[in-house]
C-alpha positions, -999 to +999 in steps of 0.1 A: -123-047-012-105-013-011-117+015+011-107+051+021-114+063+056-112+098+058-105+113+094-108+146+109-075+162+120-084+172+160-049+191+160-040+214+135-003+215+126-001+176+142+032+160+133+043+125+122+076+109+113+082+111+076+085+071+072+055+060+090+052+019+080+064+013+115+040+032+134+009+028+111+015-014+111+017-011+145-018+008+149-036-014+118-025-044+135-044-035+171-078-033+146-072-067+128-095-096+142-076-119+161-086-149+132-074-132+105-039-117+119-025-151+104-033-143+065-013-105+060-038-109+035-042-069+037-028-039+025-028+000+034-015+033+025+004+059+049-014+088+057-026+114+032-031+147+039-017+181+033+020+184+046+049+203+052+080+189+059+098+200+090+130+192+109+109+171+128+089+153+104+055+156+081+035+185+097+000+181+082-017+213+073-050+197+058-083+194+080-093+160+070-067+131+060-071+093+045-061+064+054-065+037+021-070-002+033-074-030+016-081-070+016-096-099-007-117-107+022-144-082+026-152-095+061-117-084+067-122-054+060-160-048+081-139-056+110-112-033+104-135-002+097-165-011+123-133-013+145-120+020+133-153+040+139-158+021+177-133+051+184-139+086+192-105+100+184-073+080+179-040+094+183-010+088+161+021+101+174+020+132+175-018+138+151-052+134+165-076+125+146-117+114+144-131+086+117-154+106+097-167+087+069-154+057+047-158+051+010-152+021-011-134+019-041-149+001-070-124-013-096-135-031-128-102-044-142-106-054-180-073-045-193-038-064-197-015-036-187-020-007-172+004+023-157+006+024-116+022+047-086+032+037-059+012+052-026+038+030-005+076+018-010+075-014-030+099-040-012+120-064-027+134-099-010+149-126-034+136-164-018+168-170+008+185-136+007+202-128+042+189-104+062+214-079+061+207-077+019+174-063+026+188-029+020+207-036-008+198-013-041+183-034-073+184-008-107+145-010-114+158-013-155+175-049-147+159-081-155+159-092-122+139-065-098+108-074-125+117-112-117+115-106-082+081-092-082+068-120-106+081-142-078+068-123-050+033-120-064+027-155-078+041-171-046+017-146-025-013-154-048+000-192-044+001-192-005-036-176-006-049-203-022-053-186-056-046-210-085-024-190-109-033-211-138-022-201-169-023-165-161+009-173-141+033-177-166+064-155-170+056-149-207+023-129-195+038-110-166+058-077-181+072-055-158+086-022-170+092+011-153+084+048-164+121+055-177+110+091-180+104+097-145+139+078-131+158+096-157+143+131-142+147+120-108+185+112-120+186+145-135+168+166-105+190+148-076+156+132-066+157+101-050+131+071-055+146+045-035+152+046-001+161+023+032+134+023+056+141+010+090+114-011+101+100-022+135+073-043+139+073-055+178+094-085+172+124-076+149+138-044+131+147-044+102+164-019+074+140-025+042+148-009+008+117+003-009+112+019-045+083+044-053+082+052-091+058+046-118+055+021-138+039+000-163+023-040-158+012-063-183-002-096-169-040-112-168-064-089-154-072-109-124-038-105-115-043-066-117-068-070-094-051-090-067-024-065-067-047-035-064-063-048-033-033-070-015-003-048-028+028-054-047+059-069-035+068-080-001+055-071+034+025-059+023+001-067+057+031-039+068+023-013+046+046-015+016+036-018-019+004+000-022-002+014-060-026+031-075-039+039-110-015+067-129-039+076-155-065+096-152-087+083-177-081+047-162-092+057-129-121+075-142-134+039-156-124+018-135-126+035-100-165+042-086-164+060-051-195+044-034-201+052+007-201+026+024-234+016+040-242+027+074-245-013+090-207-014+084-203+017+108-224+002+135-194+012+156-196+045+152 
């Protein structure tokens, strides 16, 4: 179950810092029912909104901004939004803001492969590497960064209790990204990969993460997994959050449907 709560912005011109995975897994994590904090069987986007960027970090112009969140479990996600709309204003750094109004997003995945964005850094961690390789640049072209998400996602799917079946086999999972786009962000001095440092309570860490387009063959159910739980690694953190690219993909497979009120009892 995906949804997008939209907030009201109480302070016009309110500020936060350009990578926010830190400070938005910090806040996600306060709203997450003490039974399910175990799973990181979630998945959420960093705020949207108009912005500016400023010396001091993402100064958000827009009067309403969204927050996209995410889970298998829909019981999950009840909690998360009735927990959301309990509050009367909620302050994020340096942006106030008021839960408005929440819609779900309906996705009816037929298709083997399909073209995605990324709405959060994709993280990559090979099985054993060393903490201090986190940061360390993989060329989205070589064999190994698609590996490393085939591993990723059928050990997540595994450790979920999802049986991969036969729609876990490498032959049927084809990773490929938009070679147009990294050759104009080569071109244009534009960078898609950067280290984030990460905080969350217990250890800091510096994380690489990748946001370009790309393109995914594999069974549709595993479409769907990643569209709801993320791609990559530390998901329940805020990493790995795609999208649809195409419009025409998102026109048939995306329904926008409010949510109904007895999920908002909260509010």
């Amino acid at each position: 179950m995906r949804v997008r709560i939209i907030f009201q912005v109480l302070n016009g011109g309110g500020l936060l810092p350009f990578h926010q995975q830190s400070l938005l897994s910090n806040f996600v994590s306060d709203f997450i029912p003490a039974e399910y904090l175990g799973t990181s069987d979630w998945n959420f986007s960093g705020i949207k909104g108009q912005t500016s960027v400023t010396s001091k970090g993402l100064f958000y112009n827009s009067q309403k901004v969204t927050l996209v969140f995410s889970s298998r479990n829909s019981d999950l996600v009840s909690s998360f939004v009735s927990g959301i709309f309990s509050c009367d204003t909620i302050g994020l750094a340096g942006l106030d803001i008021r839960p408005l109004e929440v819609l779900e997003e309906v996705s009816e995945i037929q298709e083997t492969e399909l073209k995605y964005v990324c709405i959060s850094p994709i993280v990559l961690v090979a099985d054993g590497m060393p903490e201090e390789d986190f940061r360390q640049f993989i060329p989205p072209t070589s064999p190994i960064f698609g590996d490393l998400l085939y591993e990723s996602t059928m050990r997540r799917m595994g450790n979920l209790g999802i049986d991969v079946g036969f729609f876990g086999a490498p032959e049927i999972f084809s990773f490929r990204p938009d070679l147009e786009y990294l050759r104009k962000s080569k071109d244009n001095d534009r960078k898609f990969s950067r280290v984030y440092t990460f905080d969350d309570r217990a250890n800091i860490l510096d994380l690489r993460g990748y946001t370009f387009p790309f393109y995914l063959k594999a069974d549709s159910e595993v479409h769907e997994f990643l569209f709801n739980s993320g791609f990559g690694e530390a998901t329940e953190n805020g990493f790995g959050m795609v999208d649809f690219a195409d419009r025409k993909n998102r026109t048939q497979l995306l329904e926008f449907r409010k949510i109904p009120g007895n999920l908002q009892e909260g509010a």
